[in-house]
C-alpha positions in Angstrom: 25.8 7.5 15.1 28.5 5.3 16.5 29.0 5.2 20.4 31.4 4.7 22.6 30.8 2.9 26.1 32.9 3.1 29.4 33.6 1.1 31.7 30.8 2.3 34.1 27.6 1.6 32.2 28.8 -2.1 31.2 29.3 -2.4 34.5 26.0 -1.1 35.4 24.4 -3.4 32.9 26.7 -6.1 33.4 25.9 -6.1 37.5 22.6 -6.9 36.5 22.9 -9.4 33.7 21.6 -6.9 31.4 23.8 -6.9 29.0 21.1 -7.9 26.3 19.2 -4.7 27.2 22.2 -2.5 26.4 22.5 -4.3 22.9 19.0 -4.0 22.5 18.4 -0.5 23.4 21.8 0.9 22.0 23.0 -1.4 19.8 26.6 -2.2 18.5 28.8 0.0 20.4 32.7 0.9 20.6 35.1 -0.6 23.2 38.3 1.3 23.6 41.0 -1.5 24.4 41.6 1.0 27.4 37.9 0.1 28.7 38.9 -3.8 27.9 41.9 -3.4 30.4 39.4 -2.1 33.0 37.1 -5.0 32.4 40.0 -7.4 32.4 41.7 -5.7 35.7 37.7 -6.1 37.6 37.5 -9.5 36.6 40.8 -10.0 38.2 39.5 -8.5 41.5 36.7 -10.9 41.6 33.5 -9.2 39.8 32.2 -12.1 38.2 29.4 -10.2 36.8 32.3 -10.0 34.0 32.8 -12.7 33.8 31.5 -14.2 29.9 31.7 -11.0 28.6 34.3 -11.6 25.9 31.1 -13.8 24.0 30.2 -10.0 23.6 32.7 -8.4 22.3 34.4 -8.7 18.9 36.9 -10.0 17.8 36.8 -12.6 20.4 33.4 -13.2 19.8 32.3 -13.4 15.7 28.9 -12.1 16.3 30.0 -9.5 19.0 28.1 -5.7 19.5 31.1 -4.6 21.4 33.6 -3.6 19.0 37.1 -3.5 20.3 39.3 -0.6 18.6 42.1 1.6 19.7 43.1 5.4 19.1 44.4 6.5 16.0 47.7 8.8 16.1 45.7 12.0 15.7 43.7 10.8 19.4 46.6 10.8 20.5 47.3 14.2 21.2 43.9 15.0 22.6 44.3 11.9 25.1 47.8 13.9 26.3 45.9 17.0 26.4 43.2 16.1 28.9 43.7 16.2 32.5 45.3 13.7 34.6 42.4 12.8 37.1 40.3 11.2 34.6 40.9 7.4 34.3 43.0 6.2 30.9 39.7 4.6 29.6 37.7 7.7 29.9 40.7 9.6 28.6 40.0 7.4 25.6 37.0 7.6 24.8 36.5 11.3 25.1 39.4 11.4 22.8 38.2 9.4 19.5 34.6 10.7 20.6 36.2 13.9 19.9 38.1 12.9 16.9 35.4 11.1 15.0 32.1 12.8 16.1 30.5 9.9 18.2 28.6 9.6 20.9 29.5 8.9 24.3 28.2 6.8 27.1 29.5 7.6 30.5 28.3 7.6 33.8 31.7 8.9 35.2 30.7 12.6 36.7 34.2 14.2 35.4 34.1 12.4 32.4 30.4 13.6 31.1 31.6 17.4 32.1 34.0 17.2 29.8 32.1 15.5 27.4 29.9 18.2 27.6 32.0 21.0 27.3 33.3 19.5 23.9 29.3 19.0 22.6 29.8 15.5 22.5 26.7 13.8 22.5 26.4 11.9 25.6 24.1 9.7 27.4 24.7 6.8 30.6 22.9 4.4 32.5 19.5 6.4 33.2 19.6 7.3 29.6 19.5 3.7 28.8 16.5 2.7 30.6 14.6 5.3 29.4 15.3 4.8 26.0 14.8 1.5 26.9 11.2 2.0 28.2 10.1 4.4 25.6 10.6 2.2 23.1 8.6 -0.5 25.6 11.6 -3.3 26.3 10.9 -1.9 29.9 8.3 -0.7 32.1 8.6 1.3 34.3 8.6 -0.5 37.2 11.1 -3.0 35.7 13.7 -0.2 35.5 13.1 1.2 39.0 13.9 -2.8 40.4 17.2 -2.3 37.7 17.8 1.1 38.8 17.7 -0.3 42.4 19.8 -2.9 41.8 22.6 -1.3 39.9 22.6 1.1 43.2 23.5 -1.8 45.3 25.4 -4.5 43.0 27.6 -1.6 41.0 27.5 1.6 43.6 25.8 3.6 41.3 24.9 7.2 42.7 21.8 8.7 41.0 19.9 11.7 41.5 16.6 9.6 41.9 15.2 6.2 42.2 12.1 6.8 40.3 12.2 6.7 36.3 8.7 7.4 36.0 9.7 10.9 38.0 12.0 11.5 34.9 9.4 10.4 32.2 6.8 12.9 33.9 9.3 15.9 33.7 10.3 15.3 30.5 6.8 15.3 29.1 5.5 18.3 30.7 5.1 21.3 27.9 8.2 24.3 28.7 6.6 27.4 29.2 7.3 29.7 26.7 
């Protein structure tokens, strides 16, 4: 399925010089030229951890896994339709998400409500690293030092601190 990223996981991944992981884990994935802009604009204000990250991203870079694309005419209505207090890039990519049945990665809190109210399927940063250790590119304490690190470099709120606390859950049997 193709996937669309925002701003806020590249610049989870990107705070950490992780970028490789992301690819790795996720693979190619979509790059509204809104989420450019915001890229663009944070270099501006100083976050160097942006700053190379055009070698990523095609068309600037031939062998790029960030694909750059814009909204078609029929996204453009659902962008107008959606409510003002979500950012322009997030606006976007809910929109073609929408449009053309892809996934979404977000770790913008209005954002993924909405993303889940429309059933698009949606995953962010914690996601990531879980995918990321499943499939073993992580362990586990690996992505706790990321985790911890993206808390501090890119202000990242989570709900914990301990993947392995996640894993656990998630592999307990439901009760039936």
């Amino acid at each position: 399925m193709n996937t669309l990223v925002n701003t806020t996981v590249l610049s989870n991944f990107a705070s950490t010089q992780c970028l490789d992981l992301l690819r790795l884990t996720v693979g190619p994935l979509y790059l509204p030229v809104q989420v450019y802009d915001e890229i663009v604009a944070g270099q501006m204000a100083g976050y160097a951890f942006y700053d190379g990250i055009e070698q990523h991203i095609a068309p600037f870079a031939a062998n790029g896994w960030l694909r750059l694309l814009t909204m078609t005419d029929d996204e453009l209505p659902i962008f107008a339709s959606l409510p003002l207090h979500l950012h322009p890039a997030e606006r976007t990519c809910l929109s073609i998400a929408r449009r053309r049945g892809w996934g979404f990665l977000s770790d913008d809190r209005a954002a993924r409500q909405q993303a889940l109210t429309w059933k698009i399927p949606l995953s962010g940063m914690i996601g990531v690293l879980l995918l990321a250790i499943r499939d073993r590119r992580l362990t586990i304490e690996r992505g706790n030092v990321l985790l911890h690190e993206m808390v501090v470099r890119a202000n990242y709120r989570t709900p914990t601190m301990d993947l392995g606390e996640i894993l656990r859950l998630s592999d307990q049997p439901s009760a039936t």
